[in-house]
C-alpha positions in Angstrom: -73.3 48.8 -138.2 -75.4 48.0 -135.4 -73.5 47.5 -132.1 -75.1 44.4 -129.8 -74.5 44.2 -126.0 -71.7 42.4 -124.6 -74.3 40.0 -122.7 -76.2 39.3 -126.0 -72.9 38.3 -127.9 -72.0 36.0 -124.8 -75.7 34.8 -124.4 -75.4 33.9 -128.9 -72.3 32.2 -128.1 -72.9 30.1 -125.2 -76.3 29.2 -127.2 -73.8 28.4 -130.3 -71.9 26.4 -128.3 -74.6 24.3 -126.5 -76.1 23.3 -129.6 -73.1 22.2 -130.8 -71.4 20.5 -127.5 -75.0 19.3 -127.3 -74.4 16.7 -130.6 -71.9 14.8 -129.1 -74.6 13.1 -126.5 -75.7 11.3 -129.9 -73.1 8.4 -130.3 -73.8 4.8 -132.7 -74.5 3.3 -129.4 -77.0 5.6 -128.0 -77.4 8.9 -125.8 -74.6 10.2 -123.8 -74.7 12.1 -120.6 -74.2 15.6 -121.5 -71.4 16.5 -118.6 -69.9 12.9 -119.8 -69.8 13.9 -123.5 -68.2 17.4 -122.8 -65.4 15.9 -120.5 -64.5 13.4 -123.1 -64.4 16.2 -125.9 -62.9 18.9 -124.3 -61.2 17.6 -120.9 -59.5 14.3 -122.1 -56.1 13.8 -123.6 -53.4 11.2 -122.9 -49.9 11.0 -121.1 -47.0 8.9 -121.5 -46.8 7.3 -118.0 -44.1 5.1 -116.2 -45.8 3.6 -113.6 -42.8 2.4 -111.7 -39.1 4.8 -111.8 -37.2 1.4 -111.5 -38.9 -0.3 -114.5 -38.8 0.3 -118.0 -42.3 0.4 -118.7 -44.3 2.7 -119.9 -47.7 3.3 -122.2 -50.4 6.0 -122.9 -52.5 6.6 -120.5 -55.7 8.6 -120.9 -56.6 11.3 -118.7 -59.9 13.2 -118.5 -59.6 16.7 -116.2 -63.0 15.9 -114.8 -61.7 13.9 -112.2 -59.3 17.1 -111.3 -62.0 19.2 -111.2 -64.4 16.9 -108.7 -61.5 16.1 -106.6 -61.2 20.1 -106.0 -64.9 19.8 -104.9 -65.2 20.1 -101.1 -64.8 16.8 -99.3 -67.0 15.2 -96.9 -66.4 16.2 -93.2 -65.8 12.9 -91.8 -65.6 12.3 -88.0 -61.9 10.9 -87.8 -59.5 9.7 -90.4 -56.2 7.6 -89.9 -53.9 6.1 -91.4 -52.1 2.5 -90.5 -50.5 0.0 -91.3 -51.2 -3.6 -90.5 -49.5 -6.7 -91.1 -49.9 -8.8 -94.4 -48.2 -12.0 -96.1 -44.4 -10.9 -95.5 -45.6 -7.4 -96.2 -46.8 -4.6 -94.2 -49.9 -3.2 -96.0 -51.1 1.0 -95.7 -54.7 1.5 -95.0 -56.6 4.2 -94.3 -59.4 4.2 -92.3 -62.3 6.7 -91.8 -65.0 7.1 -88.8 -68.5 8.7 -90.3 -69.9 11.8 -88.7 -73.1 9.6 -88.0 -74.4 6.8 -87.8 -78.2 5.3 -88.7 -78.7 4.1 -85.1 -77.4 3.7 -81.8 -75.3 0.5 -82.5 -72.2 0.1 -83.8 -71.7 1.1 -87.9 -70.9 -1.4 -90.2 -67.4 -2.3 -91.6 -66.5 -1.9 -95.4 -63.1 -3.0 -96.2 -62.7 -0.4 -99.5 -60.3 -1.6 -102.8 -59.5 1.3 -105.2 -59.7 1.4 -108.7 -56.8 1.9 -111.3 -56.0 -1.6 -113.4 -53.8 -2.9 -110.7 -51.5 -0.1 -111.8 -52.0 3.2 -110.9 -55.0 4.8 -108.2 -54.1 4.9 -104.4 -56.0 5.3 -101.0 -54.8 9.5 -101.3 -56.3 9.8 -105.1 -59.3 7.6 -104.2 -59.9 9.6 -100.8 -62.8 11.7 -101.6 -64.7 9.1 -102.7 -64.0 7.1 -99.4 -64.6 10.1 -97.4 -68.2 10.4 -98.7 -68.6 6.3 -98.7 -68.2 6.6 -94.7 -70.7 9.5 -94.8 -73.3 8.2 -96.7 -73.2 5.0 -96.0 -72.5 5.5 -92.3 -70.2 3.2 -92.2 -66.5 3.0 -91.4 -64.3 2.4 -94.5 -61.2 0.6 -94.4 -59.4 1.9 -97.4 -56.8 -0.7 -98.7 -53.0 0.7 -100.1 -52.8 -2.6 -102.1 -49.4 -3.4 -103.8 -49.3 -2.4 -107.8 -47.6 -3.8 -111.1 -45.9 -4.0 -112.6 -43.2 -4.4 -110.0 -45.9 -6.6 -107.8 -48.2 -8.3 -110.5 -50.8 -11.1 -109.4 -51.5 -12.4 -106.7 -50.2 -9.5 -104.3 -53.2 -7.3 -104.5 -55.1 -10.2 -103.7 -53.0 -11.2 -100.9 -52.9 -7.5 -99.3 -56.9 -6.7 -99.8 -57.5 -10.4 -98.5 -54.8 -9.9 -95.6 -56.7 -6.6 -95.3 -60.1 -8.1 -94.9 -58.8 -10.2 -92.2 -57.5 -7.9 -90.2 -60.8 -5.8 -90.6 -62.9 -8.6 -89.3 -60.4 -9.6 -86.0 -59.9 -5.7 -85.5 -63.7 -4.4 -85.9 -65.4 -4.1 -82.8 -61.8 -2.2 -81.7 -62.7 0.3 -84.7 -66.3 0.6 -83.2 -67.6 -1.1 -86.0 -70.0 -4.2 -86.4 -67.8 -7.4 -86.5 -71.7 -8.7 -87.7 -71.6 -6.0 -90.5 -68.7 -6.8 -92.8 -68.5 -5.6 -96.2 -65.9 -5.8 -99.3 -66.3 -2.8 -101.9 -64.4 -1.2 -104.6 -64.3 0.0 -108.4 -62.9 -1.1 -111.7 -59.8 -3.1 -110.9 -61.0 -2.5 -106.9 -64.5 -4.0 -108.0 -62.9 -7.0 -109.5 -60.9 -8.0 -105.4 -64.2 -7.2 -103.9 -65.8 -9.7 -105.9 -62.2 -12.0 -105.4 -61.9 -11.6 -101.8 -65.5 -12.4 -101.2 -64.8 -15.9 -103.0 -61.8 -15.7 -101.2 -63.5 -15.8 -98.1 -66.2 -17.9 -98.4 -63.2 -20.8 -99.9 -61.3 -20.4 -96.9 -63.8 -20.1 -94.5 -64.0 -16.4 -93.3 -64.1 -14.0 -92.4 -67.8 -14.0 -92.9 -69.4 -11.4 -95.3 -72.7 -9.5 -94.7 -72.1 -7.7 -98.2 -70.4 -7.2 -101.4 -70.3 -3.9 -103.2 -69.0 -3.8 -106.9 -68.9 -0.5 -109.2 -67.8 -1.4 -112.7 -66.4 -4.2 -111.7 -63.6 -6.0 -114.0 -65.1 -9.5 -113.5 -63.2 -11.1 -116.8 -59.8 -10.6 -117.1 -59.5 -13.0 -120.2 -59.8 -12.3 -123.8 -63.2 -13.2 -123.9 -64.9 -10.9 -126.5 -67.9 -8.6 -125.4 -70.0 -6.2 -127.4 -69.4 -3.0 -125.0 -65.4 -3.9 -124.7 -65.2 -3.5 -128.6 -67.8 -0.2 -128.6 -66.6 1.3 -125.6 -62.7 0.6 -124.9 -61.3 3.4 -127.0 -63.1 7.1 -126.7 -65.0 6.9 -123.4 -62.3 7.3 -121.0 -60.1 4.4 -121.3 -57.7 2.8 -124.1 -56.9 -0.8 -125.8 -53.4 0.3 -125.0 -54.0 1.3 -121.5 -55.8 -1.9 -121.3 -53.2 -4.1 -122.2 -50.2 -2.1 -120.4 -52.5 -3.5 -117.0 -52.9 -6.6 -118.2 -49.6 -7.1 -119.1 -48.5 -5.6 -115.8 -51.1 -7.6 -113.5 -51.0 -11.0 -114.8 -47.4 -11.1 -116.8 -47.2 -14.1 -119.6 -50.2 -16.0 -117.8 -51.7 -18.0 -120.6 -55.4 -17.8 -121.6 -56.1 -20.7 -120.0 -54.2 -19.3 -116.8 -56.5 -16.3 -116.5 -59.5 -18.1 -116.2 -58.6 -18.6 -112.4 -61.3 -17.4 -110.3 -59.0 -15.2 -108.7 -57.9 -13.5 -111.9 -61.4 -13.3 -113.6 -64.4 -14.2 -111.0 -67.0 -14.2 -113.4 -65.4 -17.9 -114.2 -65.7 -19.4 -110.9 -67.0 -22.9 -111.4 -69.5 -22.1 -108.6 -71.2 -18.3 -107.0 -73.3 -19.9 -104.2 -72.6 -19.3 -100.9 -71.4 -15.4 -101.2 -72.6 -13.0 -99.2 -75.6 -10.5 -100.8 -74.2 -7.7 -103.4 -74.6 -4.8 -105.0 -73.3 -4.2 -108.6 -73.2 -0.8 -110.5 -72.1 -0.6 -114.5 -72.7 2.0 -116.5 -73.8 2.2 -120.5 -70.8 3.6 -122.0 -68.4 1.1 -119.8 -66.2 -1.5 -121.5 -66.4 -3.5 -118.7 -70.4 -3.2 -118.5 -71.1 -6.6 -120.5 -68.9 -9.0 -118.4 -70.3 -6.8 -114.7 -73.5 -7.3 -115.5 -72.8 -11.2 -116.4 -71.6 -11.3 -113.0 -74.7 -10.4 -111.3 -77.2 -12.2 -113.5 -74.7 -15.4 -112.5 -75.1 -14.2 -108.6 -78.7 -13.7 -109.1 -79.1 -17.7 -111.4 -77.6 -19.0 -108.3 -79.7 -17.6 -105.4 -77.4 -14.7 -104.0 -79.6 -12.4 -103.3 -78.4 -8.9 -105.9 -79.5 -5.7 -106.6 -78.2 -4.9 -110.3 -78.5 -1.3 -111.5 -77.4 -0.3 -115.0 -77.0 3.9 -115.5 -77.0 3.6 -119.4 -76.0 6.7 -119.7 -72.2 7.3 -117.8 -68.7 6.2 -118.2 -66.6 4.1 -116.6 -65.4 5.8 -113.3 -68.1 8.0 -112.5 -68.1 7.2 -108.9 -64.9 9.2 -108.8 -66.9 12.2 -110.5 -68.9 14.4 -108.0 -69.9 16.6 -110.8 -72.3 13.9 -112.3 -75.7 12.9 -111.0 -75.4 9.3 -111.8 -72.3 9.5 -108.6 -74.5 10.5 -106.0 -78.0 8.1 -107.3 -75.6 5.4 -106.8 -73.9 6.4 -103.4 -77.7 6.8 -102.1 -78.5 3.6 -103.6 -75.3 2.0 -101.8 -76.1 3.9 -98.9 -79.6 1.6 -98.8 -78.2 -1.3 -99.6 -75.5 -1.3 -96.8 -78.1 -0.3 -94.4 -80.7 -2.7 -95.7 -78.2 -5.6 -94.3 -79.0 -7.2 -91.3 -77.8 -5.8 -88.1 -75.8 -7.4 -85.5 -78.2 -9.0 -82.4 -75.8 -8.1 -79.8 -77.2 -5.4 -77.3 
């Protein structure tokens, strides 16, 4: 029997194995990302989790490595970090704030007051650090990363009140950062996405601080059980779970009635009125159950005259600006990157 080299039996089988990885880019809803399709086949399983020791509470929660692996990635160099902690409503709140290595000019760098993702529940300004790290970078910007309070043992409002607590402080304390008190920003992902868009309304209802900007990745704009097509295509098998979904729910907003979640605080797609907030940014991806109601948020901001940029990667899942090892993560980080610098500058000298 013929014998075949060693590197033409590894060659047949990474060929073998390409074609075949390569069939689960195909999906009923359209093509995949490769590196998205393999991390959901071969890098995703779930975990029983209790997200606080003192409460009885606990659900499936699915994990893909992928995150593991990019977070192992080296991070971005900033100039300074530190951590703080500054004062809130009858709490103290943790932030972590970073200082880019440059800046696009001469003046001072813009402010961007940074919400994590993780349904209210789980995620923190340590998990979510290499993304902040390369925010600052990039966007050369400083980046006040917000420690918000989680549920279940603090469900609504005390996110809000910490990120808008946190916003505050940002705005009286910027030009002692070095930043732009002229160049104020509110960003975040997922759950963090939804209290960017909620402190911005926040802020314009009560007056200030003023905003130059909004940023919103996948943002969770509806928090009702309003139905959507890519919530029923997407919620189970791309990252994320019905069950996972209603253990944050559950946690964030409690017994709240339907009618209670329509709150624009709760679910900002459903404020009675979007004029008056500050220009924004909002990323969704394809294979997102959140994609549907993000992108109803920025055609509303767009219907009523705030100026948006809207971009749509079709093919990515939810959380991908956590994921280093995926183009779509660094497209959008340049594309923030232009739209924070785009914003106009402060006049002072």
């Amino acid at each position: 029997m013929k014998k075949y080299p060693k590197t033409t039996v590894l060659a047949l089988l990474l060929l073998v194995f390409a074609g075949w990885s390569y069939s689960w880019t195909s999906t009923p809803y359209g093509h995949l990302d490769y590196r998205a399709a393999v991390s959901l086949h071969m890098l995703s399983f779930e975990h029983e989790y209790q997200p606080d020791p003192d409460i009885d509470f606990r659900f499936k929660l699915p994990v893909n490595l992928v995150y593991t692996f990019s977070a192992m990635l080296p991070k971005n160099a900033v100039a300074k970090v530190e951590d703080r902690t500054i004062p809130g409503k009858g709490v103290d709140v943790p932030v972590r704030i970073y200082w880019p290595q440059t800046t696009a000019s001469d003046a001072a760098p813009p402010v961007i007051v940074y919400f994590h993702g993780g349904g209210f529940v789980v995620g923190s300004v340590e998990i979510f650090d290499p993304l902040t790290r390369e925010l600052a970078d990039v966007a050369q910007s400083i980046v006040v990363s917000v420690d918000y309070r989680l549920a279940p043992r603090h469900p609504f409002p005390a996110a809000v009140d910490d990120s808008y607590a946190a916003l505050q402080w940002a705005a009286a304390n910027a030009a002692a950062l070095g930043g732009d008190p002229d160049r104020l920003l509110v960003a975040g992902d997922s759950a963090g996405g939804n209290l960017s868009a909620v402190i911005a309304q926040m802020a314009r209802d009560k007056g200030g601080p003023a905003l130059a900007g909004q940023i919103m990745y996948y943002p969770a704009t509806d928090l009702t059980n309003a139905s959507y097509d890519s919530m029923q295509h997407f919620i189970d098998g791309y990252g994320l779970s019905t069950e996972a979904k209603h253990a944050f729910n559950q946690s964030y907003i409690g017994d709240v009635p339907e009618s209670g979640r329509r709150n624009p605080y709760l679910s900002p797609l459903l404020a009675d009125s979007l004029a008056g907030l500050p220009p924004a940014l909002v990323i969704t991806a394809g294979f997102d159950p959140l994609r549907d109601a993000g992108l109803a948020y920025a055609k509303r901001l767009k219907d009523e005259g705030i100026p948006t940029e809207s971009i749509l990667y079709p093919q990515t899942i939810h959380g991908f600006m956590s994921i280093r090892l995926f183009s779509e993560q660094a497209q959008a980080m340049a594309a923030t990157a232009a739209f924070v610098q785009g914003l106009g500058k402060s006049d002072r000298p």
